[in-house]
N, C-alpha and C positions, 0 to 999 in steps of 0.2 A: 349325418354320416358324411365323412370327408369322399372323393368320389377317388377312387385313385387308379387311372387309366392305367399306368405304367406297370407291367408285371416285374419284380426285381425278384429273381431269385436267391433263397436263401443262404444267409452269410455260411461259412463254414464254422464259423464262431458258434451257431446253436447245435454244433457237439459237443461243445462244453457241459461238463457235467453238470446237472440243475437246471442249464438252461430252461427258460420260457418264454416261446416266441410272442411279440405283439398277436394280435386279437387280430382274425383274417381281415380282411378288407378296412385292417386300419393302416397309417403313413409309414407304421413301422412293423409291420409284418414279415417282413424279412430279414429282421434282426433281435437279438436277444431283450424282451420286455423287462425279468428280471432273472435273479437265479438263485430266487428260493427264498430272499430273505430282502425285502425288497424295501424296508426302513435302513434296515443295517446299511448297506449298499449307500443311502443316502447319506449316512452317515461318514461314512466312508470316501467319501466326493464331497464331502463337506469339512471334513476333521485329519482325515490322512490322503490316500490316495488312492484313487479311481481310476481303471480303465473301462472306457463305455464306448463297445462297439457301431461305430453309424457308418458301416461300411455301405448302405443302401442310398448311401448320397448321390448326385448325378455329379460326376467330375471334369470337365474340359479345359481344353486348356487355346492357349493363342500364342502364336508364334509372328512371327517379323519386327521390322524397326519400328514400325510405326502401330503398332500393338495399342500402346498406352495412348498415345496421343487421337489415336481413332475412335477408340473404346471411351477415351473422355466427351469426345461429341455426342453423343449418343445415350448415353448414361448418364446420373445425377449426380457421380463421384467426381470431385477434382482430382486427374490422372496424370497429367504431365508432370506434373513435380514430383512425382512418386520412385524414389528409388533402388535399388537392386537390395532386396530380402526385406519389401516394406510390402504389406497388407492392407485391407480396408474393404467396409460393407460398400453393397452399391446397387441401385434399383434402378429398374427399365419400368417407365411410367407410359402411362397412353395420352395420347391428345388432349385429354381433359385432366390428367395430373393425376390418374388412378393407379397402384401400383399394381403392374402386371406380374415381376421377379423380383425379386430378393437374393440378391449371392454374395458370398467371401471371395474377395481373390485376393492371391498373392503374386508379385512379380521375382522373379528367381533364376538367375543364369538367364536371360534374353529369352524367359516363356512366363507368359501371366497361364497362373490355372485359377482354376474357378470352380466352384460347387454351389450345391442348391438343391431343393427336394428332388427324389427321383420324379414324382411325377411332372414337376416344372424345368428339366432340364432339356426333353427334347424340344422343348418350344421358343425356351431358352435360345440354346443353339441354332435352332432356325433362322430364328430373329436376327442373330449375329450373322449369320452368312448373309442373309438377304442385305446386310448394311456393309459390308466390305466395301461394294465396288473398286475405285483403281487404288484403294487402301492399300499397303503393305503389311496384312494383318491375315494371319488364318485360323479360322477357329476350327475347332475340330474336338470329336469326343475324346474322353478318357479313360474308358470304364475300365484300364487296363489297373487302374488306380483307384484306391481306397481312402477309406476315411476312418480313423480311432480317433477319442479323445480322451486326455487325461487330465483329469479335475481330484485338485485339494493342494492344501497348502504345502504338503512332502513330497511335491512331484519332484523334488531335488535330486529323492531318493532313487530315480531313475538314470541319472545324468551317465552311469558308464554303460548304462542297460541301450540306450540311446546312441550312445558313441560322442558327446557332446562335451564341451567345458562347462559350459553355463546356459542357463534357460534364458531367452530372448525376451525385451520387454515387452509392451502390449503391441497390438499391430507389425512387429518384428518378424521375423523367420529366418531359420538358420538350418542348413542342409542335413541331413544324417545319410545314411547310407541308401540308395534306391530313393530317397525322398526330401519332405522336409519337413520340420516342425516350425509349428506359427501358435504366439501368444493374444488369446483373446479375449476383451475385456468381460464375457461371460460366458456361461451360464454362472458362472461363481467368481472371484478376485485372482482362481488360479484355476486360469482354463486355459486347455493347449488343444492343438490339434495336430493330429500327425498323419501326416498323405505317407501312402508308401503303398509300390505295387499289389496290386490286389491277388497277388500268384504267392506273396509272402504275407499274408493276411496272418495265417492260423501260425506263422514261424515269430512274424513281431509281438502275439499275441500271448503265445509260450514265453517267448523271453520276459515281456514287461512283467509280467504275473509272476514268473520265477525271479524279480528283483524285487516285489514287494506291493509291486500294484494290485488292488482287489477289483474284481470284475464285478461293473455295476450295470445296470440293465438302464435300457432308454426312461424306464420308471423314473429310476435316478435323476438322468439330465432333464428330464421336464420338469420334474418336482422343482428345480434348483430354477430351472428357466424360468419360471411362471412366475416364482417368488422377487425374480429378480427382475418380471415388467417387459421380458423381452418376447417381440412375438414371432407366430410361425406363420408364414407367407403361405395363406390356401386353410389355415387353421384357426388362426387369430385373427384375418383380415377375411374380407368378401371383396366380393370383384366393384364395390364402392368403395372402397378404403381408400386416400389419400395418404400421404407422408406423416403431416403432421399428425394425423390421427392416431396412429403405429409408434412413434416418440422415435421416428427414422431422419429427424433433420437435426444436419451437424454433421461435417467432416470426420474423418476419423479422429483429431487430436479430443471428439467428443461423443467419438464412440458414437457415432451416427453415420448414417447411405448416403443423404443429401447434404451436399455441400453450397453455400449460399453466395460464394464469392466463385462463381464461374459463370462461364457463356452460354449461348441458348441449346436448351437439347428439349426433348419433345416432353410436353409436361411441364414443362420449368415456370408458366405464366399464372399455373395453377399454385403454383408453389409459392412466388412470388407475391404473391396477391393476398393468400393467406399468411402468408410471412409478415407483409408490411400494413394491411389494413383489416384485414376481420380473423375469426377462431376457427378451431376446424370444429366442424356441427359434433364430433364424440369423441369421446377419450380414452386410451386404451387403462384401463383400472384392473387392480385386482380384486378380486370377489372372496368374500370368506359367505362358505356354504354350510348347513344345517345336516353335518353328518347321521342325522337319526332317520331322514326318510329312505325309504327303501329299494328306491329305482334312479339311479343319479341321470340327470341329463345328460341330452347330448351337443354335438360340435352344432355349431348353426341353431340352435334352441332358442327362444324370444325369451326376452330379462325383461319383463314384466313390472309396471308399477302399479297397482290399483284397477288392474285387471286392462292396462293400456301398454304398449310393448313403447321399449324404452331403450334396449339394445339388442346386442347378439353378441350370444356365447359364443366363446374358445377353446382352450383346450382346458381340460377337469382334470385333477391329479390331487391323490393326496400325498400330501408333507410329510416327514418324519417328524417337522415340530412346530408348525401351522395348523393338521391338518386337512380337509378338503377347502381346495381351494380352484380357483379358475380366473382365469383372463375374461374380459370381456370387454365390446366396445360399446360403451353407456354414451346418451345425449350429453352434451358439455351441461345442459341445465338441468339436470339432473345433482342434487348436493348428495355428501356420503350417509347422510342421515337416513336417507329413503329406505322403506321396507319394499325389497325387493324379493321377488320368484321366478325362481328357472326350475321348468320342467313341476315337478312337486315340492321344492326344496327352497326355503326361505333361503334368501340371500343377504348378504350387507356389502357395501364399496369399503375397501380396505382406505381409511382418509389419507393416512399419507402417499396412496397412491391417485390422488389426484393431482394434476401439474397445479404448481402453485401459478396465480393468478399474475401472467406479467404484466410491466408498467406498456404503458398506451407507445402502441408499435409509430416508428418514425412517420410512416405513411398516413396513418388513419392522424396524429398528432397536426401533420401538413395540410390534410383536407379540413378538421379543427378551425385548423388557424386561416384558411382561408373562408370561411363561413362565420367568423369574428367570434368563436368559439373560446 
């Protein structure tokens, strides 16, 4: 069970008729799980268009001139070059290159905002104050500010619902009224996110609905997450996870947090190292599970090989057309052949989600060639 400190109080979104809130003491508890028809829904976020309430996100934002350029020391994202209605992932690592956060920001009129799980956001923000010193940066919460997102290939059909011309490419963002919408390259190939004050939550929520968007529950956006490899910071990872583990390395032009061509920030030697001379010890895979047993596992559950534990589960969801399916971080030596068990439930590695094997890293090639290899 995921431990979730942070109390968020309920979206105004679960008066929506049908709503059904996550499961208590689960990440999304405070916001609508499904609303009644919980494949449809995915279908829906997959085939036309979805709105999917994640208004329980933690939002902050930062303000001064030197915002980007401070926030770049610090973090794994290359920031300075970043400019005005550009986006990108970006983790805060620890001394040994562990990832502690996970957040989106976007930079927009001379303020970066940022989001992140509710429960990692005051810790988040902590972190940031404690790192200002004679910076010109101030971070500060946002909770005055929300989070929708709109997933499927006919989010076009929104564009006057929005107040927009055109939808922004990936990583992009472009203002609407009180906020902004940002293009992201998942949970699906059309995924948007829209910030907008949290006082107009249930009014943007009205509108988009009455343009054509179908209201799809967090069901939804996991199903599509899972499927598509990408993890949840505190769900998919443990407090051992690394970058490379999580498939978090690469700039944004690669839809990755860690960027490989920048200066030192805390964590980086870790990264480095496994970058240019060894693997990371596990992989994040997807798991296709034995829908017939009767009690599905849960978050943090040992993935078992022959009765020897071989990783640790993630998040479990099923498909509209997978499926039960789940993330999980298996040993790198571990092949997808293996008969695996989580919890009661026979397991298999999805193969093509294992990284394909790359060619011999420049580093470990160099140390080769000087051992007359």
């Amino acid at each position: 069970m995921v431990d979730v400190s942070v109390v968020v109080a309920p979206s105004p979104v679960l008066l929506t008729p049908g709503a059904v809130a996550g499961a208590p003491g689960s990440p999304d508890a405070a916001v609508a799980w499904h609303y009644g028809d919980p494949f449809g829904e995915q279908k829906a976020a997959a085939q036309r268009v979805a709105v999917v309430d994640r208004s329980h996100r933690s939002v902050a934002r930062i303000t001064g001139a030197e915002r980007l350029s401070w926030l770049h020391t610090i973090t794994s994202q290359h920031l300075t070059a970043l400019t005005d209605g550009r986006s990108a992932e970006n983790l805060d690592l620890d001394l040994n290159g562990r990832v502690q956060h996970h957040f989106v920001l976007t930079d927009l009129d001379g303020t970066v905002w940022l989001d992140t799980e509710a429960d990692r956001g005051p810790e988040l923000l902590s972190f940031l104050r404690k790192m200002v010193f004679w910076a010109d940066a101030k971070p500060e919460v946002a909770d005055d500010h929300a989070v929708l997102s709109l997933l499927g290939p006919q989010v076009d059909r929104l564009l006057a619902a929005l107040g927009i011309a055109e939808l922004p490419e990936i990583y992009a963002a472009v203002a609407v009224p009180g906020g902004f919408l940002r293009r992201m390259p998942w949970p699906g190939p059309d995924s948007f996110d829209l910030i907008i004050p949290r006082a107009e939550l249930g009014a943007w929520w009205s509108k988009l609905t009455a343009a054509g968007a179908e209201p799809a529950g967090m069901w939804a956006f996991e199903a599509l997450r899972v499927a598509d490899l990408r993890p949840r910071i505190g769900v998919d990872t443990d407090e051992r996870t690394i970058p490379h583990e999580a498939r978090w390395i690469g700039g944004p032009e690669e839809h990755g947090a860690v960027h490989l061509d920048k200066g030192c920030y805390r964590g980086q030697e870790t990264v480095a190292r496994v970058h240019n001379l060894g693997k990371p010890p596990r992989n994040l895979v997807l798991l296709h599970l034995d829908g017939s047993a009767d009690e599905r596992p849960a978050i943090g559950d040992d993935v078992t090989a022959g009765g020897r534990t071989v990783g640790r589960l993630g998040t479990v969801v099923d498909h509209f057309e997978l499926g039960p399916i789940a993330l999980a971080l298996v040993k790198r030596s571990v092949p997808a052949g293996t008969e695996l068990v989580v919890g009661s439930m026979a397991a298999a590695i999805d193969p093509d989600s294992i990284p394909a094997a790359d060619t011999v890293q420049a580093g470990r090639a160099a140390v080769d060639r000087l051992r007359g290899r």
